[in-house]
BALOBA-1460 file (C-alpha; in Angstrom, 3 decimals):
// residues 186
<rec num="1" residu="x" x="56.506" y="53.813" z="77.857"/>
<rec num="2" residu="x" x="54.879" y="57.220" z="79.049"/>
<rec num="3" residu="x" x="56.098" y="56.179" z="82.675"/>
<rec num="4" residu="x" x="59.477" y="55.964" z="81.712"/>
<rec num="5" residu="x" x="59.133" y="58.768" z="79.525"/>
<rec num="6" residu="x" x="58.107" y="60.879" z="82.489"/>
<rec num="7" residu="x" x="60.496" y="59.887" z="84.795"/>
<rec num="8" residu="x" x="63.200" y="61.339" z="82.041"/>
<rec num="9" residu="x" x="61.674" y="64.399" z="81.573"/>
<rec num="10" residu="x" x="61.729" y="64.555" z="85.696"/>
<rec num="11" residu="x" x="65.139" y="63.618" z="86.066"/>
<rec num="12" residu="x" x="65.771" y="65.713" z="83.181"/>
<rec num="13" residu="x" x="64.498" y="68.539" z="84.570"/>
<rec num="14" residu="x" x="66.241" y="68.041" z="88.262"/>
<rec num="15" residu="x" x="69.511" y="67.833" z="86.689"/>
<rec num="16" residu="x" x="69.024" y="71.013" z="85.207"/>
<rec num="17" residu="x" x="67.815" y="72.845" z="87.958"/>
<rec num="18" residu="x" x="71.416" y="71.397" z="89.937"/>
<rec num="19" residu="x" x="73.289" y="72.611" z="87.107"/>
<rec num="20" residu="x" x="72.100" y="76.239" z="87.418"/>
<rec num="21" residu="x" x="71.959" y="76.348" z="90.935"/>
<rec num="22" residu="x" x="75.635" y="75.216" z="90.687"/>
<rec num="23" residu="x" x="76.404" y="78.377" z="88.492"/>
<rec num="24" residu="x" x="75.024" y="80.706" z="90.447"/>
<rec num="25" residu="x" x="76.239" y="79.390" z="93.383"/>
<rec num="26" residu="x" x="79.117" y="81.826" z="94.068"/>
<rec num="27" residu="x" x="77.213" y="84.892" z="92.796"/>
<rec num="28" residu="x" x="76.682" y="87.582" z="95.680"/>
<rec num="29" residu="x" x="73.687" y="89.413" z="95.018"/>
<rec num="30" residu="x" x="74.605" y="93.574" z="95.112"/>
<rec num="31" residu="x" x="72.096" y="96.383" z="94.588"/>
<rec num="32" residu="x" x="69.471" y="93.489" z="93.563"/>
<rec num="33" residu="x" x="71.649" y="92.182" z="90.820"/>
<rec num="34" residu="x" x="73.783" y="88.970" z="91.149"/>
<rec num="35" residu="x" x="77.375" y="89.212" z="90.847"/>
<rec num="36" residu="x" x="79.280" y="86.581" z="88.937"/>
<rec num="37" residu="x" x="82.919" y="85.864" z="89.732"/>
<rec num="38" residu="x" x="82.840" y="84.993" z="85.622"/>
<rec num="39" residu="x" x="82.420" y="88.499" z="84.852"/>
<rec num="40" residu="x" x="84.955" y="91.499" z="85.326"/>
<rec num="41" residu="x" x="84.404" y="94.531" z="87.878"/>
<rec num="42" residu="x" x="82.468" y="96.465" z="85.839"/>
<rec num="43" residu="x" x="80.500" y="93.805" z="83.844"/>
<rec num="44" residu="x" x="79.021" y="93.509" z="87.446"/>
<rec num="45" residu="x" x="78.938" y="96.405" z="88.920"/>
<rec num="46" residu="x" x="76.935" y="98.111" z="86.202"/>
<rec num="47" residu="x" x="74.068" y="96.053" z="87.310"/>
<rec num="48" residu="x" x="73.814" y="97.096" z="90.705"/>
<rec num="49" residu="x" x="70.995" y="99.366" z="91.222"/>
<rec num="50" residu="x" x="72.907" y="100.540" z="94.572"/>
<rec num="51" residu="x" x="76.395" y="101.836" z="92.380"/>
<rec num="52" residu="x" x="75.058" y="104.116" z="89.824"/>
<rec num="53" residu="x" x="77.125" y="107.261" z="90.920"/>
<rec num="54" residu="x" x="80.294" y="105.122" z="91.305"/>
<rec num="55" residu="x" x="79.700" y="103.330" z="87.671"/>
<rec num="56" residu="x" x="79.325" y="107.020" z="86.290"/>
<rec num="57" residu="x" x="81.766" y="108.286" z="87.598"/>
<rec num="58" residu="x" x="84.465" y="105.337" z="86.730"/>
<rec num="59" residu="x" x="83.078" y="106.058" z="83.219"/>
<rec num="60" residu="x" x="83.650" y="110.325" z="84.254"/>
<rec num="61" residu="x" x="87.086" y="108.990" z="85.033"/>
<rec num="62" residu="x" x="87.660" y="107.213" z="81.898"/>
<rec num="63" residu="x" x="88.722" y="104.289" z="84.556"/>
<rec num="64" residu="x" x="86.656" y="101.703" z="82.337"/>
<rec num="65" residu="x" x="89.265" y="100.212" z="80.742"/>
<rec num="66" residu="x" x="91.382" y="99.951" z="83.816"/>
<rec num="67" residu="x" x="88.774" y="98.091" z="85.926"/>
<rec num="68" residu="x" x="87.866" y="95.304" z="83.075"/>
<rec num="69" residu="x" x="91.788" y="94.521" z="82.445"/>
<rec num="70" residu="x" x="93.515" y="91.166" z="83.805"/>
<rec num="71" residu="x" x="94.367" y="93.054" z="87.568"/>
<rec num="72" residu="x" x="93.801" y="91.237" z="89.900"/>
<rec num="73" residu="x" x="91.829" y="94.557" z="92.282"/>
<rec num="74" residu="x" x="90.336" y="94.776" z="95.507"/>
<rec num="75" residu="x" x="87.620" y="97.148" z="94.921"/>
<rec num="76" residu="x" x="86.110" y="99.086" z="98.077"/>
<rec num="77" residu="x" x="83.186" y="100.294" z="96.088"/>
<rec num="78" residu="x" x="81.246" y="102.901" z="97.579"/>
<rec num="79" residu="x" x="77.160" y="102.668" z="97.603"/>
<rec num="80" residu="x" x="74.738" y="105.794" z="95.755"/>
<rec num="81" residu="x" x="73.968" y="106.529" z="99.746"/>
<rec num="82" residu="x" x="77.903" y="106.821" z="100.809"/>
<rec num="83" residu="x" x="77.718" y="109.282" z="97.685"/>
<rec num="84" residu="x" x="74.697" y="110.696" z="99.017"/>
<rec num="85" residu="x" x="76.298" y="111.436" z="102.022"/>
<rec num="86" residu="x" x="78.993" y="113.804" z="100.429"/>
<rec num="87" residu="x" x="78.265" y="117.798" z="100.771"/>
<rec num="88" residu="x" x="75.419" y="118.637" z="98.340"/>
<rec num="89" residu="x" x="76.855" y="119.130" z="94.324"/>
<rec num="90" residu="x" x="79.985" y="117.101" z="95.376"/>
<rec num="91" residu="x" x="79.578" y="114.685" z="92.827"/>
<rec num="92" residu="x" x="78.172" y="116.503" z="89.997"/>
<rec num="93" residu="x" x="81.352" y="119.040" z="90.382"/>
<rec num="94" residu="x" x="83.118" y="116.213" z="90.216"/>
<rec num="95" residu="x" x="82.370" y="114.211" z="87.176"/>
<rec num="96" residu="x" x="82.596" y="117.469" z="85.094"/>
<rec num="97" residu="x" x="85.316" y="116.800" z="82.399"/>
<rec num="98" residu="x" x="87.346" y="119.983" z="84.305"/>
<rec num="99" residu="x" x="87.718" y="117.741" z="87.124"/>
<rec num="100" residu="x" x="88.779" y="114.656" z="85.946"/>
<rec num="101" residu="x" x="92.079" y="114.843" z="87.745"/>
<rec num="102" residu="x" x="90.424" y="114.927" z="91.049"/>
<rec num="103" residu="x" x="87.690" y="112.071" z="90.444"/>
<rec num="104" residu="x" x="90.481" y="109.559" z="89.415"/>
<rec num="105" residu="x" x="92.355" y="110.067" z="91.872"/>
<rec num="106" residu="x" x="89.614" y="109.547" z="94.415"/>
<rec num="107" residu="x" x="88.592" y="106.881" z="92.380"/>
<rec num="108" residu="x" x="91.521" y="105.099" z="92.434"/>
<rec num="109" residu="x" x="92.215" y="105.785" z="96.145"/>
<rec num="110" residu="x" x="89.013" y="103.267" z="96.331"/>
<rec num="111" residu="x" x="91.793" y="100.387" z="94.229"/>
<rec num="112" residu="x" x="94.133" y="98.169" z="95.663"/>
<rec num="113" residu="x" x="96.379" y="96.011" z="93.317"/>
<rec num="114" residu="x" x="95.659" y="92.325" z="94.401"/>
<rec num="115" residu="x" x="93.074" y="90.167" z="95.859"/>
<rec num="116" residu="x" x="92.085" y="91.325" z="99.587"/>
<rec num="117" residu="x" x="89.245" y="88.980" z="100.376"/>
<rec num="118" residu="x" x="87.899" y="89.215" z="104.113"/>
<rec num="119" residu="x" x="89.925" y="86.275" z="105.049"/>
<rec num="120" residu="x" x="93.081" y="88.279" z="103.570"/>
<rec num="121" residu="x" x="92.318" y="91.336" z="105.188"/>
<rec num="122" residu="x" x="91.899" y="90.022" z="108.627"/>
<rec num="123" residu="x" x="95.358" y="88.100" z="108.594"/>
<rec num="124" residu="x" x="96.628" y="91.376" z="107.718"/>
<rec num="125" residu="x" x="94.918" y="93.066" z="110.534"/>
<rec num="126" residu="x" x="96.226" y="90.533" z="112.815"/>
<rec num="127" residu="x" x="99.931" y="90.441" z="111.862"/>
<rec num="128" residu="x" x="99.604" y="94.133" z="112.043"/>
<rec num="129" residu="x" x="98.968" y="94.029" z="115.788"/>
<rec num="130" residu="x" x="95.322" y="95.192" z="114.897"/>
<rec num="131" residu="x" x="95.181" y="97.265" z="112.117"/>
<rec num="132" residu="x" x="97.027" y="96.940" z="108.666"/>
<rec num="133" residu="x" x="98.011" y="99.497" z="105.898"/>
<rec num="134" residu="x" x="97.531" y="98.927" z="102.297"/>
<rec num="135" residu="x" x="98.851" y="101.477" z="99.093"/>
<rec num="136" residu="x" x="96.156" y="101.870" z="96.892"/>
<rec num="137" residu="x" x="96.035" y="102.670" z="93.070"/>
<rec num="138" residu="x" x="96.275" y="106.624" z="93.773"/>
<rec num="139" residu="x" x="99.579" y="105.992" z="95.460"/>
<rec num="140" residu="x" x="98.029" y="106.736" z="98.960"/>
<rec num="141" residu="x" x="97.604" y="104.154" z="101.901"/>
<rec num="142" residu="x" x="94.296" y="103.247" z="103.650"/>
<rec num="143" residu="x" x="94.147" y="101.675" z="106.748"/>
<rec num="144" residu="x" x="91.953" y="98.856" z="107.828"/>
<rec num="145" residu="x" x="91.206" y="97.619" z="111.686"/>
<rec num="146" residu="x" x="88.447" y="95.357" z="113.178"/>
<rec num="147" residu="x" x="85.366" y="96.247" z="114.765"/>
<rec num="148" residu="x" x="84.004" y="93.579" z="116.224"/>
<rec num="149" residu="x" x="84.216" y="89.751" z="114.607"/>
<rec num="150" residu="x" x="83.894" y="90.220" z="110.538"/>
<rec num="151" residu="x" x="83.504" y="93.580" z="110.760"/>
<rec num="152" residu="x" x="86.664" y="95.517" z="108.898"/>
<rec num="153" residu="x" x="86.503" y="99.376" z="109.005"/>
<rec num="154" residu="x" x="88.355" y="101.380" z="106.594"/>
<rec num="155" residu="x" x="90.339" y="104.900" z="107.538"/>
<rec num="156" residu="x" x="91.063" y="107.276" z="104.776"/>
<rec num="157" residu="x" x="93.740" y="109.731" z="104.938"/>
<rec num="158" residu="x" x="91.227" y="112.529" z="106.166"/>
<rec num="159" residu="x" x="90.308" y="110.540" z="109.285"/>
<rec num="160" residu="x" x="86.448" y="109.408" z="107.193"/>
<rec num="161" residu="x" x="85.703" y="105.445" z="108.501"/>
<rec num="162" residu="x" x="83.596" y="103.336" z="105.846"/>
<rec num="163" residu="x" x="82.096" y="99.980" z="107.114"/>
<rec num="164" residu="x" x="82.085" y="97.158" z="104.576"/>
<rec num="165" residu="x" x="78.472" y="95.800" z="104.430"/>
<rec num="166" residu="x" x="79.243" y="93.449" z="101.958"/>
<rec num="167" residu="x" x="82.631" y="91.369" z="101.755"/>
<rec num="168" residu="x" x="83.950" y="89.181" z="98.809"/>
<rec num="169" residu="x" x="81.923" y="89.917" z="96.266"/>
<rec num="170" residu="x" x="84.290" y="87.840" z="93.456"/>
<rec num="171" residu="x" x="84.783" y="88.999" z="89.763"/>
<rec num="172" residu="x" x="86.817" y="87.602" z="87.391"/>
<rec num="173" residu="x" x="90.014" y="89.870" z="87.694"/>
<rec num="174" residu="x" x="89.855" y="90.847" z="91.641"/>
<rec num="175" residu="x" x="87.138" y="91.203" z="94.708"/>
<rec num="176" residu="x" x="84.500" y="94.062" z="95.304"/>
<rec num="177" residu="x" x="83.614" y="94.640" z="98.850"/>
<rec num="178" residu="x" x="80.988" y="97.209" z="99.279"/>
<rec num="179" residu="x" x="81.352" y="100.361" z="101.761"/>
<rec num="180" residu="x" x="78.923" y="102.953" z="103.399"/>
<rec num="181" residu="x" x="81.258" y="106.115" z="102.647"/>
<rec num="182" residu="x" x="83.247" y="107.479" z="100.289"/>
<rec num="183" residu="x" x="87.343" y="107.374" z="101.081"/>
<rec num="184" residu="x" x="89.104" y="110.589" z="100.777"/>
<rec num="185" residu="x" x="92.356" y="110.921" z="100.057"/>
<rec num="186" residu="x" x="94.311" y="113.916" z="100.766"/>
C-alpha cells in the first residue's frame, strides 16, 4: 500500500510541476519580474524593477486607466536607464502636475493602437522596402527599420534611435517591447 501510495504522491507531484511550468510558459521575464500575457500592461509593468520612471510617470500622466482598458497596444516602453539618459531634471520637470500636457503626450508617442509583435513589425519593414511608419497614440508617426536580423530600431521625430532589447513581451490587451531610449516627439 505505501508503494502505491508513493508513487501517487510522485506522480502527483510531477503533474503539478507540468501544470505550472505550462502557465508560466509564455511569461517573459522584464526588470526581474515575469510578465504574464494574463495580466494587462500595467498589472505587469509595475513589477519590473527596470520601469519605475515610466510606471510613475504613466501614473504623472493619469494614463492608468488608458493602458489597463481592452486596446489592443503595442507598447515601446522605455527602461529607468533610457530615462537616465535624458538631460539631468528632465523627468522630475516633467511629472510635475504643470506639465502634464507634455508627459502625455510623450507618453503616448511611446503607444501604438494594435498588436505589433516582432514578427508584425518586420513584415512591415519589409513591405516598406526597409523601413515602415506607424501613427502612434500622440497622433505622431515613428519609424521602424532593421539593423541586422531581429534587431528593429526605432526613429523618433527628433532623429533619437531606441534599440528594442526585449521583443513580445505579451499582456492581455496588447505587446510591450522594451527600448534603450526615450522617443521624442516634436
Amino acid at each position: 500500500m505505501n508503494k502505491y501510495f508513493a508513487s501517487a504522491v510522485c506522480a502527483s507531484a510531477f503533474f503539478s510541476t507540468l501544470s505550472i511550468a505550462s502557465m508560466t510558459n509564455d511569461s517573459v521575464m522584464v526588470g526581474g519580474a515575469a510578465m504574464y500575457p494574463s495580466k494587462n500592461i500595467v498589472e505587469n509593468a509595475v513589477n519590473s524593477k527596470d520601469h519605475t520612471t515610466l510606471v510613475a510617470a504613466v501614473k504623472a500622466a493619469g494614463l492608468v486607466d488608458t493602458l489597463q482598458s481592452k486596446g489592443p497596444f503595442t507598447v515601446f516602453a522605455p527602461t529607468d536607464a533610457a530615462f537616465a539618459k535624458l538631460p539631468a531634471g528632465t523627468v522630475s520637470n516633467l511629472i510635475k502636475p504643470e506639465n502634464k500636457a507634455t508627459l502625455t503626450s510623450i507618453l503616448t508617442y511611446h503607444v501604438v493602437a494594435g498588436k505589433y509583435d516582432m514578427k508584425a513589425l518586420e513584415k512591415k519593414i519589409q513591405q516598406g522596402g526597409g523601413s515602415a511608419e506607424l501613427k502612434t497614440v500622440n497622433g505622431q508617426p515613428l519609424w521602424f527599420m532593421n539593423n541586422g536580423p531581429h534587431n528593429i530600431q526605432i526613429k523618433d521625430a527628433k532623429g533619437n534611435i531606441a534599440n528594442i532589447s526585449t521583443y513580445d513581451v505579451n499582456q492581455k490587451n496588447g505587446v510591450i517591447d522594451v527600448i534603450d531610449t526615450v522617443l521624442m516627439p516634436k
